[in-house]
Residue, then its C-alpha position, 0 to 999 in steps of 0.5 A: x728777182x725770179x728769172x726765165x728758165x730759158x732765159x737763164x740758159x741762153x745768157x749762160x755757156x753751155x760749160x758755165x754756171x748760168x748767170x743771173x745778169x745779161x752781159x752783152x748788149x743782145x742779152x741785156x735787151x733780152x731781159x729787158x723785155x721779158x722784164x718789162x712785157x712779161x714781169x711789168x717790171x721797169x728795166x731801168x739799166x738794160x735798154x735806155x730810158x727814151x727807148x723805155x719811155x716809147x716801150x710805154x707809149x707803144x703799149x697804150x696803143x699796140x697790143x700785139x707786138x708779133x703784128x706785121x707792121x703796115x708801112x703804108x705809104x700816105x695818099x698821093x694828094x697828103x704826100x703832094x701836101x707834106x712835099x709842098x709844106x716841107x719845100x724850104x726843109x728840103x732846099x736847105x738840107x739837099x746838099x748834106x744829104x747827097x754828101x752823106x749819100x755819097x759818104x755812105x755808098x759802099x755800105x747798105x746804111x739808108x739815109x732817111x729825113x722825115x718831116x715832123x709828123x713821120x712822114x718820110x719826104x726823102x730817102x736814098x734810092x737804091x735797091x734793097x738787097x733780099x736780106x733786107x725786107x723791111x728797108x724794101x717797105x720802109x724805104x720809099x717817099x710817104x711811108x708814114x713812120x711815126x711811132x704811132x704808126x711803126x712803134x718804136x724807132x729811133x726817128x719815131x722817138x726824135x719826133x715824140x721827144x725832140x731829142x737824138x737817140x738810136x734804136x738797136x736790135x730787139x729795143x724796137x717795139x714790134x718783133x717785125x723790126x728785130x733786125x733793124x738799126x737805126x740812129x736819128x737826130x732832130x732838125x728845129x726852126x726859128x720858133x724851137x719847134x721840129x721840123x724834121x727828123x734826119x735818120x740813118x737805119x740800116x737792116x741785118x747787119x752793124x752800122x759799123x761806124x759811130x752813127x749817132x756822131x754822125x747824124x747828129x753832125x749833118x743834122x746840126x748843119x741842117x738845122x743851122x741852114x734852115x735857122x738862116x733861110x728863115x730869118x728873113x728880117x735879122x742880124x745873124x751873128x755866127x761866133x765862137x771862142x775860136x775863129x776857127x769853128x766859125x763856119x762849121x757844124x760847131x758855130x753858135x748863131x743868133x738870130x737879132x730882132x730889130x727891136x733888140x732882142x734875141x729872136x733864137x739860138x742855135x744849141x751851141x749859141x745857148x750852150x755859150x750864152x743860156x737858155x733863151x728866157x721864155x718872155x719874149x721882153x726878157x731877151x734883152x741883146x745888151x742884158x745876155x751878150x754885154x752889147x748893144x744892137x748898134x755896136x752889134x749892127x756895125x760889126x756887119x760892116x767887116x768881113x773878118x770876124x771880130x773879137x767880142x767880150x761877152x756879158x759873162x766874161x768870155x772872149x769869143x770871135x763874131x762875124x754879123x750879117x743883116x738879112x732883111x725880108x722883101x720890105x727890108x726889116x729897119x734896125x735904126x729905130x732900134x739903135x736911136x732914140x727918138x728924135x735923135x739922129x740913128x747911129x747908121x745914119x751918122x756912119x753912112x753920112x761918114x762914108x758919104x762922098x764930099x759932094x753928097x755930104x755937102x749937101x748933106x750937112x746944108x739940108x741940115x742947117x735947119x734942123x733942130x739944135x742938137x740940145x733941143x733933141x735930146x730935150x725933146x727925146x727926154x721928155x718922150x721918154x719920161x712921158x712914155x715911163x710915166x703912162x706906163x707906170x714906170x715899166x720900162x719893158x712896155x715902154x720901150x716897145x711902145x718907143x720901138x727900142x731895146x730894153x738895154x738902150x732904154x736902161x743905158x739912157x736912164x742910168x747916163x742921165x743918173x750919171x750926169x744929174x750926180x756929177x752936176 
């Protein structure tokens, strides 16, 4: 591969022979970019494939990478907008940000948190110094830093992929930003979907410290409290293989839908449990984690975290909590088929008082014998398979129950009719 005279001559000492491979990080983005903007040669190796891949789409869009950047603030009445829409982002995340703020005083580091279009919604405020023009630009609520807007940067390529990166040096697109180093992960909500970038940049000079670590840590806090603020009608389950990281940016969350199946995971719910399947009918509780709701439901009741055996095998420790919206989400049909007394009903009558469980149980003297409820909650379920063509994942919606209870009930009247 032909290379540069000059380029040549600046990778090599002035005493040694001249080299044909870049050996410091400055160097290596160096020859990227005469290999990728001057030869059209993809340079897989020198800079990462994220950075590559923002190189690529920048090039769609600006052809002049000498151009000053315009770090135009949106108009009052869009910044009002975007301040408004991202309220709940920045209640959940204002405690991490003034830690890390407070975390980051004594360095010239800037902690920036944008919302999904780019648009900057916080930034810490202090002055910038005269070496650090750009940041004195950049570093103000309603600046506009999507990549199509600044090029590519690490908050710029977060909200383009949906994945953590970092941006040194020359690896930004334009010339303007040479100086700058930055550093930023992800925040997503309940649907999977962004809903802001968390970034650390910082100008003419070295982190001096693991950024990314960093940024990817209270990123994850972040993201952990927005799941559970917008959760308003779910069983929340925080667990773990050690009790110890319960509470901390390293717990695995999941978010339980009255109908019995997994509404979300958090990443480390999906690194213990999988992927949740995309079909919403395939994310049975009792199928992924070995249990069923009601089960799930009466751990709620104790504050100590539990010991669990997952459907894989792996023991881990759970605590649960059930938040319910402004109506109050209602699990008991979930965990009872119709026609039969719910499970937390029969626990609450437990916990009832004598007096109150006497008259109780005497309003109860007329109701139904036990046998005749099953009876009839059989035959609801057999007519209900049946006008559904024996699918069981229709059914049960239509009966308002998790596809495990429905399965669970089926295969213990297989059971029974073997053993008869």
């Amino acid at each position: 591969m032909a290379l540069d005279r000059s380029l040549v001559g600046r990778i090599g000492t002035p005493d040694a022979p001249r080299q044909l491979f870049a050996s410091t990080p400055a160097q290596r983005v160096a020859l990227a970019r005469q290999q990728f903007f001057e030869e059209g040669v993809r340079p897989s190796g020198l800079v990462g494939e994220a950075v590559i891949q923002s190189w690529m789409r920048c090039s769609r869009t600006h052809t002049d990478r000498q151009r000053i950047v315009p770090f135009d603030p949106v108009t009052p009445s869009r910044l009002h907008a975007t301040l408004a829409r991202n309220r709940q982002l920045l209640d959940v995340a204002r405690q991490e940000l003034g830690q890390m703020e407070h975390s980051l005083a004594g360095t010239d580091c800037r902690v920036i948190l944008t919302d999904r279009e780019g648009v900057v919604v916080h930034v810490t405020q202090h002055p910038a110094a005269a070496h650090q023009p750009v940041l004195r630009k950049t570093a103000r609520v309603g600046v506009n830093i999507a990549e199509r807007v600044v090029g590519t940067t690490a908050p710029g390529i977060v909200a383009s992929t949906g994945q953590a990166c970092t941006v040194d040096g020359a690896e930004h697109y334009f010339d303007v930003l040479c100086h700058m180093q930055c550093a930023a992960a992800p925040i997503r909500d309940v649907t999977g979907q962004l809903a802001g970038v968390l970034d650390l940049t910082v100008e003419a000079r070295r982190f001096g410290f693991d950024a990314a670590s960093m940024v990817s840590l209270y990123a994850t806090t972040i993201e952990n409290r927005l799941l559970q603020a917008q959760s308003r009608d779910h069983l929340i389950l925080r667990f773990q293989a050690s009790p110890t990281l319960l509470g901390t940016p390293l717990e695995a969350l999941a978010g339980i839908s009255p109908d019995g199946t997994i509404a979300w995971l958090n990443n480390a719910g999906a690194r213990l449990l999988g992927r949740l399947p995309e079909a919403a009918d395939e994310r049975d509780v009792e199928f992924l984690l070995g249990h069923d709701l009601a089960s799930l439901l009466r751990l709620g009741r104790r504050e100590a975290a539990q010991p669990l055996r997952l459907a894989s095998g792996l023991g881990v420790w759970v605590q649960a909590q059930l938040k319910g919206g402004a109506d109050g989400a209602d699990f008991r049909h979930a965990v009872a088929m119709p026609g039969e007394t719910p499970p937390l009903a029969i626990e609450r009558h437990d916990a009832m008082p004598v007096t109150q469980a006497s008259e109780h149980a005497a309003g109860e003297e007329a109701a139904p014998h036990a046998e005749t409820l099953r009876e009839h909650s059989r035959k609801l379920i057999e007519e209900t398979l049946a006008a559904h063509g024996g699918n069981v994942s229709q059914a049960a919606r239509q009966l308002r129950v998790s596809r495990g209870t429905l399965y669970r009930r089926l295969r213990g009247w297989r059971e029974d009719a073997a053993t008869d």
